[in-house]
N, C-alpha and C positions, 0 to 999 in steps of 0.2 A: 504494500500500500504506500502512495507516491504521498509523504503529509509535506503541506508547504512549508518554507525555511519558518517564516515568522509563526508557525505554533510550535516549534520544536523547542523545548525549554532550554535556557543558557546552563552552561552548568556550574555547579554550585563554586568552583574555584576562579567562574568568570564574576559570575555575582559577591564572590567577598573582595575580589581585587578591583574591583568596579567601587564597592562601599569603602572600602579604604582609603581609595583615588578620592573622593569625596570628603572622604572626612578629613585628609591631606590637604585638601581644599581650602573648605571650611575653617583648618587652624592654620593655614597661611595666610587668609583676610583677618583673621585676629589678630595674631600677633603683632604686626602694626599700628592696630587700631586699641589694643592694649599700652603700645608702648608709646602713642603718640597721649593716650589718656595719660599717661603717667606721667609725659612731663611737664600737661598743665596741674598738674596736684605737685608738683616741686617745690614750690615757695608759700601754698597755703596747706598741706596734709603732710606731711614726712610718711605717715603712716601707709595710706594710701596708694603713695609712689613707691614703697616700700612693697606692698601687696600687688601693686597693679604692673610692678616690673619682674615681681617674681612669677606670675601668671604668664611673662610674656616670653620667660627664660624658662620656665618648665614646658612650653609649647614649641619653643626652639628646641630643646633639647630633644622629646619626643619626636621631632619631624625628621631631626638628623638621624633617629636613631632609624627609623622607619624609611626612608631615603632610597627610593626607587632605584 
């Protein structure tokens, strides 16, 4: 039986390399966007830029580790 390509399911090591590539994504728009928060809270939170730089260094770190 001839089934056409688009019902044939992807297979599951395409669909989790597929969600990865996404979530790869997803924390390479962050991390920026972390780190550019961070350094308006520079001169009025210490605390803040303290938290919102280590969010942007634990998301680096994570992406190198993961690094296609």
């Amino acid at each position: 039986m001839d089934t056409p390509p688009a019902l044939i399911p992807a297979p599951a090591a395409y669909i989790r390399d597929q969600q990865i590539a996404d979530l790869r994504t997803a924390l390479q728009r962050a991390v920026p966007l972390l780190a550019f928060a961070a350094g308006r809270e520079a001169d009025t939170d210490p605390r803040q830029l303290e938290l919102l730089s280590a969010a942007a260094d634990d998301l680096t770190y994570m992406l190198d580790r993961t690094a296609s």
